[in-house]
N, C-alpha and C positions, 0 to 999 in steps of 0.2 A: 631476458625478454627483448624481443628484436623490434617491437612496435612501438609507435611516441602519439598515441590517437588523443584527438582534441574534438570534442565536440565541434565547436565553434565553426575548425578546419571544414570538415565533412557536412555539414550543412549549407558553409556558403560553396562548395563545389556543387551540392545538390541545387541552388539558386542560379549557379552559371550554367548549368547544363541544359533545367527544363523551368526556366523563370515564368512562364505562364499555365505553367500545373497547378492545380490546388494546391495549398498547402495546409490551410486552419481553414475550417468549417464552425458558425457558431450560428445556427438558426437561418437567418435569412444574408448575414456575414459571410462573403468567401472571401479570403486573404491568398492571392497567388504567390507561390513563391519567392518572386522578386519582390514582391512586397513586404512579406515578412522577414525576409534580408536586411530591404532598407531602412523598416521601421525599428529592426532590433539595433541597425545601425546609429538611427536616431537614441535608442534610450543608453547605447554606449556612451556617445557622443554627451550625451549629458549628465554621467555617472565621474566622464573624464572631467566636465566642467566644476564638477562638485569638489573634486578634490579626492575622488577614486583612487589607491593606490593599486599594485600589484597585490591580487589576492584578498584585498577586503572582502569582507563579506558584506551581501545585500538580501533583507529581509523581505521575500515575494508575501504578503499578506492578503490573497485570491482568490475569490470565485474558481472554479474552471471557467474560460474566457481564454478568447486566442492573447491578449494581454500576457497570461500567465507563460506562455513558452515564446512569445514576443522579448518577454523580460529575460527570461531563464538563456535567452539566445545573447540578446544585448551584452547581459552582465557577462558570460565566456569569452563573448567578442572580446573584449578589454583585459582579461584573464584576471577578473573580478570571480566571486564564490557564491553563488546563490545558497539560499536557505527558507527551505519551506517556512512556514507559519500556520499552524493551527488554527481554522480561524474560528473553532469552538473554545478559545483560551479566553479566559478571564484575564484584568487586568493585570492581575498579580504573579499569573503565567508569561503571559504577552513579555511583562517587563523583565524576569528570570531569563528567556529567552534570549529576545535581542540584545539582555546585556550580555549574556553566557555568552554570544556568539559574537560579541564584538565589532555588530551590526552598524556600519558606517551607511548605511542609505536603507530607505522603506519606500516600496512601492503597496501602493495598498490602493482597496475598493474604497468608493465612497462611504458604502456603508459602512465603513468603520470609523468614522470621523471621529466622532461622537468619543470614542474607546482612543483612541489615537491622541485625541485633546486632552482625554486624562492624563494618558501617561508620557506624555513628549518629554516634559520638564523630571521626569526619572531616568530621562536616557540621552547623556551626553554629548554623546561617541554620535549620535547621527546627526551626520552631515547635510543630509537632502534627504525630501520628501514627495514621492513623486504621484501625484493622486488621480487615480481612474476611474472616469465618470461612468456608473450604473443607472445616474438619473433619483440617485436615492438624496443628494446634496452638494450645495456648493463647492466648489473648490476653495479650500479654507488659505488665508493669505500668505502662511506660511507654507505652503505648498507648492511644486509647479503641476502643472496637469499634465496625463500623459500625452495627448496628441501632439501638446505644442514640442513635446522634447522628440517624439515618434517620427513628426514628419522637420528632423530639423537637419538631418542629414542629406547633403547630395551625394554622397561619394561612401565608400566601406570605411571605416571607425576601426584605426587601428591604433592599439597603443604604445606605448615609448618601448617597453618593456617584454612586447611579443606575446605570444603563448605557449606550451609546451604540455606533454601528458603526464605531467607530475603536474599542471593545476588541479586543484580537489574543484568535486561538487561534495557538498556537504549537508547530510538528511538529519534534519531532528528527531525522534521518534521516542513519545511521552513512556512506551515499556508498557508495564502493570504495575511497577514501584518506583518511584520517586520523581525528580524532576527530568525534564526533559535530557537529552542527551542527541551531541552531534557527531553521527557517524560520518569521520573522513573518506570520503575515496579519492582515488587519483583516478585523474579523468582515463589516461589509458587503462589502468584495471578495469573501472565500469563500464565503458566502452566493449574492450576484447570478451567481458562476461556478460556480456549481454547479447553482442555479435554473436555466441559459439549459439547461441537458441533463437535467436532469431527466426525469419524466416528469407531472407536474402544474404549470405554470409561473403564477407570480407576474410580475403587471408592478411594477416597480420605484416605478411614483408611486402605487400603491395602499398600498404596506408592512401591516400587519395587518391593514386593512378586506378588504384584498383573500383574505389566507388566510379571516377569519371567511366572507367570503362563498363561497369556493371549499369549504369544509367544508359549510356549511351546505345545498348547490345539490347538490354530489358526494358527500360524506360521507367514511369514513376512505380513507387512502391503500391502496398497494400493501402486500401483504406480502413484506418484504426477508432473504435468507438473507446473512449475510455471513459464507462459510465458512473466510475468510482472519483473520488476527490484528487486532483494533481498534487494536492497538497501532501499527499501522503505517497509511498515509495511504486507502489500497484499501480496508480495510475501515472506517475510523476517520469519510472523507469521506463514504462511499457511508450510511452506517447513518446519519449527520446527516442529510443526505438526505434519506433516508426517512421519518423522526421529522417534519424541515419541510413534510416531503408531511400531512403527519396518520396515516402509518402505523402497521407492524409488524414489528419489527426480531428477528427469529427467529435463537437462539445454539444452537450445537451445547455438548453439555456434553463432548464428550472434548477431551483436551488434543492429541492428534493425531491431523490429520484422518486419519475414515475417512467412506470414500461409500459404505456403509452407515448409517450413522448420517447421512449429506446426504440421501439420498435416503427414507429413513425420515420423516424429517423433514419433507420437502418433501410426501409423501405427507398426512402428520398434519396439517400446518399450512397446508396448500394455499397453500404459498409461490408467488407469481408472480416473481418472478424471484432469482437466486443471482449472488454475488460472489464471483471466483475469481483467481490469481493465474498464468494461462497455465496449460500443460503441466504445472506440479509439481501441480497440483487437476486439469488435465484427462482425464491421461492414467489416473489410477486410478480418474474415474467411468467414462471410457469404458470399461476393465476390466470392471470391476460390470456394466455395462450386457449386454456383451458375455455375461459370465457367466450373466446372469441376467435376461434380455431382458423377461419377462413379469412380473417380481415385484412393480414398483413403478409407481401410479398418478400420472401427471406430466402428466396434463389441466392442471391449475391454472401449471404451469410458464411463464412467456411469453418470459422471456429469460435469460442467463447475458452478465452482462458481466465484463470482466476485463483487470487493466491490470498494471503492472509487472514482467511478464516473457513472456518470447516465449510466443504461443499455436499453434501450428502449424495449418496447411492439413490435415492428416492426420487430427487430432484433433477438431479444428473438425467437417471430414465427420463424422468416425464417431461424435459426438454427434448429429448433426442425421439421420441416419441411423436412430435410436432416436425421436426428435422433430422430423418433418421440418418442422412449422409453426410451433416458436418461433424467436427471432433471437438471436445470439449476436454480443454489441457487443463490438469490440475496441479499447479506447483508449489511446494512447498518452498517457500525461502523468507527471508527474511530483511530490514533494514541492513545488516550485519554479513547477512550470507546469503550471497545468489546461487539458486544452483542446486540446491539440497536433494529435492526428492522431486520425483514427478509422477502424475497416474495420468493418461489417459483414454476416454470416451468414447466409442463410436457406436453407431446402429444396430451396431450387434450384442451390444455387452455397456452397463456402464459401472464402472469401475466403484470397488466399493470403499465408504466413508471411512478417509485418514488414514488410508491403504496409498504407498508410494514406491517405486522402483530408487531406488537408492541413485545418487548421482554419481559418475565414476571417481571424485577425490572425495568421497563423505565415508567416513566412519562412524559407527555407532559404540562410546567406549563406556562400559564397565565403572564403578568405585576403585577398583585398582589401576584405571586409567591404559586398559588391555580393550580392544577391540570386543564385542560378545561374540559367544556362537551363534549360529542361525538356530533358531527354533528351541532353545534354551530358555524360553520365557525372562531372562534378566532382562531390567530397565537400565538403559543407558541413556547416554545425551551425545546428541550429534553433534562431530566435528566436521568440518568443512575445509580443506587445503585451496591449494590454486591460490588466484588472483581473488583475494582480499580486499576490505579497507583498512587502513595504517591502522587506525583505532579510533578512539572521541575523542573530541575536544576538549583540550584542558584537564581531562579528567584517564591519569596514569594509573590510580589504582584500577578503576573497570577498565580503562585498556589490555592490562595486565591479567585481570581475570577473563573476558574474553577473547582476545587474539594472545594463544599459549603455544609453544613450541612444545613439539613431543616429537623424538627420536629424532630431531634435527629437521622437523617442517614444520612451517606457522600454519596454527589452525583456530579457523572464526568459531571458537563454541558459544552461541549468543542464548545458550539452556533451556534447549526447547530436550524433551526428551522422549525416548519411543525405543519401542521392543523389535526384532528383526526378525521376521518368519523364517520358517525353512526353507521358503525357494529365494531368501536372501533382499525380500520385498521388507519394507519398514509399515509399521500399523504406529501413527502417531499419538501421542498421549497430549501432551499440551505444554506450557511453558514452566519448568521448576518453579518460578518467582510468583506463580499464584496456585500452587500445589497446596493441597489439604493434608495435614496428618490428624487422623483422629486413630485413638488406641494403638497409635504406634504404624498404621498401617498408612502411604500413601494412594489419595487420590488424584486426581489429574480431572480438572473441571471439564473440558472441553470431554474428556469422554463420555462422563455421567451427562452432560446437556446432550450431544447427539442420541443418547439414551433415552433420554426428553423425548427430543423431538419425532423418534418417531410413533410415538402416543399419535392418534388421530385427533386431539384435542387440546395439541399442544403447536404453537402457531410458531414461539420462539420462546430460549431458557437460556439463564445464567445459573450457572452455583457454584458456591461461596463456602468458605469456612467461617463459622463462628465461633468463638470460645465459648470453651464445656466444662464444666469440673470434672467430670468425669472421663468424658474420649478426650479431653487437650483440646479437640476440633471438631465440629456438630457438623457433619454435609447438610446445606441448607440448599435447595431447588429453589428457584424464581422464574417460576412458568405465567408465559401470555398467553391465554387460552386463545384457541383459532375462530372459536365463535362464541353467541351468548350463553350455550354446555358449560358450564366449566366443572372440570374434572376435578372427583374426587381425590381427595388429598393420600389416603392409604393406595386408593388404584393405581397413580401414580408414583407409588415408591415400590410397589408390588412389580406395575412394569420393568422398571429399573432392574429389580431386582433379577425379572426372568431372564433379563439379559449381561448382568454383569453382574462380581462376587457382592454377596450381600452387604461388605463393611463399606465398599463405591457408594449404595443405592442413599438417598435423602432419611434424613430424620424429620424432616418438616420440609417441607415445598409452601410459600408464598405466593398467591397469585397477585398479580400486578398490570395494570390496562398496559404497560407496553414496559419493555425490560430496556429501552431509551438507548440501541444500539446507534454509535457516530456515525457522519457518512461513510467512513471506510469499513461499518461494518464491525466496529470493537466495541468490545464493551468494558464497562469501568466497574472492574470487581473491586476496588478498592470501598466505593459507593455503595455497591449491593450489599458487601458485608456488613456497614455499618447500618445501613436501615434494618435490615435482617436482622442484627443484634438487640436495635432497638424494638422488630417489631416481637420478637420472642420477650424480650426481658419488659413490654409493655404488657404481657400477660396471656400471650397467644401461644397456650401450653398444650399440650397432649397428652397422651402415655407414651411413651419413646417406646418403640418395639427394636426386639432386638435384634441386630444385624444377623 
């Protein structure tokens, strides 16, 4: 590899070139480049005071808030290690976390005080606490506040120790089973795999001659909406991104989305493109849209990309149907592995649900660990080559089980699995680690829910395995009906059925006022099977009809 990319690097070149461009957008908030240089220079500066070494990690505990890549800048500056935080985590996650990751500073929203007072005296290792006023509470006494550390820099924050592309960013990501887990990258890996998709590209043996001149010839980048949570890798990678482009990284200030306040926004700030997480973001702009066809100016709009959960063919249309000339990118990847698959959208055609063009290093292999054939119907699980993360933190055995050498190349299999048509395109199934077997047969939930969803009467679905005496594993549906209809329970399994083999289709479907998707749009099947279980074994029987 002939590249050594640093975040840090390429950012503050983007701040020498065009220091009074936008840079962060938060409502009524404009943060100019120079500014978000300086201020990250401030929360360096006092990361170093704390007692920051080379490569600690610092726990971002955030809103999306220019705060959030204010910090994520700072902590690089110093070649310190950011690390998300969930900020749906309970105490007893919260603390699994920052001690797993060996969490030497917390920045966090006020609103977490409260949670933060619990658990302080469980976590040693942090050195400093550095607290961002929301207006929701005091700055508590063991805390310092951001502003004061924000604006305490005159000059650039550089540390004893340098930088280089072997520093990690490092993403937590909760899975479907067990506790959290930190994916390592080395900042030149996620850098170059992010650059190769982008939409301003760097060649690699230029490194920052090449961004100065790409500014200097182009001027600032896109401006990027990321209406998904930074805390998670969708909105976290894409907003880096953007920022490496020389852009404009535009925050929605509510804490849940509304597409009113997306499209508002998008109007104001003549956003060019928006980041969404499938269906749970698309299905209530297309609402709005619907509702209110003429209201919002979306000239400036060019694209909607969106990656960690199914985006539907249905939705997809009736987006592009309001905007027949932008393109809506669908990517498949993952915490683990960028790069995987991709479908894209346009006015003419929209591409159909968990259907992907294969990435040029992705394999799809077999149980004998042999690539499949195209159009063979076998279920494999993709592998991923190229520029990698090393693996998780602390944690050698799942290293070992995801990042696997085969025929002499390291490949990220993070178990997601899917079958490969005959014109060599992948049709996605869903992630092994919450795969159903009943009678011997695998299902793949994420297929049987888009199977849901396109019932006219079904708003949003999870489904879950339950233990059976008989199948080993019962397919249970958990459908939120779209209106006050709610659809019968056999209709519903009948649908299913017209469209996928009968042992996929539900034995019982659960209606529920909302299936309580994250903000990124995930859902916790660990959750749904246990109430599921309980709501069955409570006495809500049927006659099981047979697959």
């Amino acid at each position: 590899m002939s590249s050594s990319w640093n975040f840090a690097d390429v950012w503050e070149v983007a701040a020498d070139m065009q220091p009074d461009a936008p840079a962060l957008v938060h409502g009524k908030r404009r943060i100019s480049w120079a500014q978000m240089d300086r201020r990250a220079d401030g929360v360096g500066r006092w990361l170093l005071g704390v007692g920051i070494a080379r490569q600690d990690k610092v726990a971002i505990y955030l809103y999306n808030a220019p705060e959030y890549l204010e910090s994520v800048f700072g902590i690089l500056k110093v070649g310190a290690v950011p690390v998300n935080t969930n900020y749906r985590y309970a105490d007893r996650e919260i603390v699994y976390l920052w001690d797993n990751a060996d969490a030497a500073a917390v920045v966090f929203h006020g609103a977490f005080r409260e949670l933060v007072e619990r658990v302080r005296a469980k976590l040693p290792k942090v050195r400093g606490w550095l607290w961002v006023d929301d207006g929701t509470s005091a700055c508590p006494p063991w805390a310092t506040p951001y502003e004061e550390a924000a604006t305490s820099a005159a000059q650039r924050t550089v540390a004893p120790w340098g930088r280089s592309g072997d520093d990690l960013v490092m993403l937590y990501t909760g899975g479907t089973t067990g506790m959290p887990k930190g994916v390592m990258w080395r900042q030149d890996d996620l850098f170059a795999r992010m650059n190769a998709s982008g939409f301003r590209h760097y060649r690699d043996a230029t490194g920052v001659a090449g961004v100065e001149e790409a500014l200097r010839t182009s001027g600032p980048g896109m401006a990027l909406l990321p209406a998904c949570p930074l805390m998670h890798a969708t909105g976290a990678f894409t907003a880096m991104e953007c920022l490496s482009e020389g852009g404009k990284v535009v925050l929605l200030e509510g804490r849940h989305f509304d597409p009113v306040e997306l499209f508002d926004a998008i109007e104001r700030e003549q956003v060019n493109g928006v980041v969404i997480v499938g269906d749970p973001f698309g299905r209530p702009m297309l609402a709005a849209l619907d509702a209110e066809p003429d209201r919002w100016d979306l000239s400036s709009l060019v694209g909607i990309l969106s990656s960690g959960a199914m985006w539907s063919e249905e939705v997809k249309a009736g987006l592009l149907r309001h905007r027949p000339d932008m393109v809506l990118f669908d990517f498949f990847a993952s915490s683990e592995a960028l790069g995987m698959g991709a479908s894209i959208s346009t006015g003419t055609a929209a591409s159909k649900t968990a259907e992907f063009a294969l990435g040029s290093e992705v394999l799809v292999l077999g149980e004998d660990g042999r690539p499949v054939a195209p159009g063979s119907g076998e279920v494999g699980v993709l592998a991923l080559a190229g520029r990698n993360p090393i693996g998780y933190y602390k944690d050698d055995e799942k290293t070992a089980a995801t990042f696997r050498e085969i025929d002499g190349v390291r490949y990220s299999i993070p178990g997601d699995y899917a079958q490969v048509r005959a014109d060599g395109s992948i049709h996605l199934l869903g992630r092994g680690s919450v795969s159903i077997n009943t009678a011997g047969e695998k299902v793949y939930p994420e297929e049987v829910e888009e199977a849901l969803k396109t019932h006219p009467g079904v708003r949003d679905a999870a489904v879950v395995g339950v233990p059976d005496e008989r199948f080993g594993e019962m397919v249970v549906g958990i459908v939120e009906p779209a209106g006050p209809v709610v659809p019968d329970e056999q209709e519903l399994i009948d649908h299913v059925k017209a469209r996928l083999a009968g042992f996929k289709a539900p034995r019982r479907v659960r209606i529920v006022g909302s299936v309580g998707r994250s903000p990124s749009g995930k859902l916790d099947y660990r959750r749904h099977s246990a109430e599921a279980a309980r709501w069955i074994s409570a006495g809500h029987h049927r006659d099981d009809p047979e697959g």
